[in-house]
C-alpha positions, 0 to 999 in steps of 0.5 A: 474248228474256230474261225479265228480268222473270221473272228479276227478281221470281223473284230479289227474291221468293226474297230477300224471302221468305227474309229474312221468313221466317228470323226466324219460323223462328229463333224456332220452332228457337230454341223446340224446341232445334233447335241444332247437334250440333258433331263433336268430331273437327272444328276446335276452334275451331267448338265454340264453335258448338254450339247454333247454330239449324240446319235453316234450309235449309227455310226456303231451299228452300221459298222458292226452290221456292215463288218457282221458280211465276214460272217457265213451267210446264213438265214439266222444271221439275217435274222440278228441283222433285221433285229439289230437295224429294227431296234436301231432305226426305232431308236433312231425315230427316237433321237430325231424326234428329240433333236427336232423337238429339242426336249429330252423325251423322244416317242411315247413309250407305248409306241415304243413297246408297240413296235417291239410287240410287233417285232417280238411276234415276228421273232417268234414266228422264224423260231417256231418254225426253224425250232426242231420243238416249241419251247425253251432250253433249260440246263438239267431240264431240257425243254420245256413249256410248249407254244405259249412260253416260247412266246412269252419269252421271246416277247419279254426277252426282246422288250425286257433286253432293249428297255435295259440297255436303254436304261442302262445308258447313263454314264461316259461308256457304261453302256457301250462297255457292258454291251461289248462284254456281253457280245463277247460272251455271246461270240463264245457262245453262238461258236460252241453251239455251232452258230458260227455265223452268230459268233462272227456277227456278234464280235464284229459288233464287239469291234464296232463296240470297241471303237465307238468306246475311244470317243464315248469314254469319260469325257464323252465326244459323242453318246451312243443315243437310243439308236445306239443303245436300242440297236444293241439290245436287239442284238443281244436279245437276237443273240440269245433267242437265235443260240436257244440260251435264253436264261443265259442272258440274265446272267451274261447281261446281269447288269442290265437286269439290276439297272432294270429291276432299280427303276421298277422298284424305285417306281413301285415304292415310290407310288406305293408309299406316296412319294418315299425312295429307296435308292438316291436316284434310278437306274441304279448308276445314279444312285452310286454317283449321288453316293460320291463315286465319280462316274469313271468310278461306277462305269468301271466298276459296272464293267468289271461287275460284267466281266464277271458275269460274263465268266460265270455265264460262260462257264456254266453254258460250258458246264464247268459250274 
């Protein structure tokens, strides 16, 4: 039996929660010159967003995590709350370092991945031993791989799943508006395979989604930051490892995949023919704006893209597809 009631309050909650509290923040960032360091290497057209209030992705994830109590106490959502805060405060080190410095670019990304290394392994320790078997799920397969794979999954998944996101917020909502799609998809899939909890967890997030979206659509009051951004991928990269439907994410989060997949060819290419391009401009995003869509044009369209994803993704867990 579905808690919709559950569902309900945990998705108004964390939709109330961060539509009151966004204006406080806004006025505390606003106070302290908490603005966005623009790239200069990036569009053009978005230095005209340089000042911009950011980090308002503690005000998401605080939100969605304090809404994330509706939900059934259970280890495994610990687990998705620890992942979450994890994420978030590595990205919060992040935002801080680059509001201190006032520079675009915050920690080395080898720091970064190192404490998602560490993260990654302590995921795998909980799954290895809460898992009847080692190993992942594949649909017609069933288990398969042992140990190591499960390892490898969970470490790519983990470090593969916050990088994309990161990555993929570049545009007014792109990435509060794929994300949310995804944890929907995930509510739907954490409840059918009995993770009620998860489910809960995963649409109080959505809510929280939801409500940071009302300032953070084109013309953005506010960006999410790497607080943001990591905290929501290490939400969904928990979701998929905790509900065992690992491949599932590569549909579901099929966005993040292609945003992810445009900066290592762009890289690869790049240094391979010694300076040649094969899109205008990476993560891919950049290259639809540079082609002449406005950026309320490809978010929208990205979405849509991760709707459909999300149909597809959901069917097939379902067996419909």
């Amino acid at each position: 039996m579905w808690p919709f009631n559950l569902l309900g309050l945990a998705a108004l909650s964390g939709l109330g929660l961060a539509l009151v509290s966004m204006p406080i923040f806004l006025k505390w960032a606003k106070g302290h010159g908490w603005g966005q360091e623009v790239r200069e290497e990036g569009p053009k057209a978005h230095l005209s967003k340089a000042g911009t209030p950011t980090m308002g992705g503690v005000v998401l994830i605080l939100a969605g995590l304090l809404v994330s109590f509706w939900a059934p106490n259970c280890v495994e959502v610990w687990v998705f709350r620890f992942v979450t805060l994890f994420c978030a405060s590595l990205g919060a080190v992040d935002d801080l370092s680059k509001l201190m410095k006032h520079r675009s670019l915050g920690l080395k990304a080898r720091h970064k991945m190192a404490a998602l290394g560490i993260l990654s392994l302590l995921l795998f320790v909980y799954l290895f031993f809460s898992r009847e078997s080692a190993g992942i799920v594949l649909p017609h397969w069933g288990l398969v791989g042992g140990v190591w794979l499960m390892f490898v999954i969970t470490l790519l998944l983990t470090c593969g799943t916050v990088n994309s996101v990161n990555l993929t917020d570049g545009l007014d909502g792109l990435a509060g508006g794929t994300c949310l799609v995804a944890l929907l998809a995930y509510g739907v899939v954490a409840g059918v395979g009995g993770h009620i909890g998860l489910s809960v967890a995963a649409v109080a997030m959505a809510g929280a989604c939801v409500g940071f979206l009302w300032y953070n659509v084109y013309p953005a009051r506010v960006f999410m930051g790497d607080t943001g951004s990591l905290g929501l991928g290490g939400a969904l990269a928990s979701l998929a490892l905790l509900t065992e439907s690992e491949y599932l994410l590569i549909i579901i989060g099929g966005i993040f995949v292609m945003e992810a997949l445009s900066v290592i060819i762009q890289v690869s290419y790049f240094k391979l023919t010694g300076g040649k391009r094969v899109f205008r401009m990476s993560p891919i995003h950049h290259h639809f704006e540079l082609g002449g869509l406005h950026e309320v044009q490809v978010t929208s369209r990205f979405i849509i893209i991760s709707i459909i994803l999300a149909l597809v993704g959901v069917m097939f867990h379902l067996g419909i597809l």
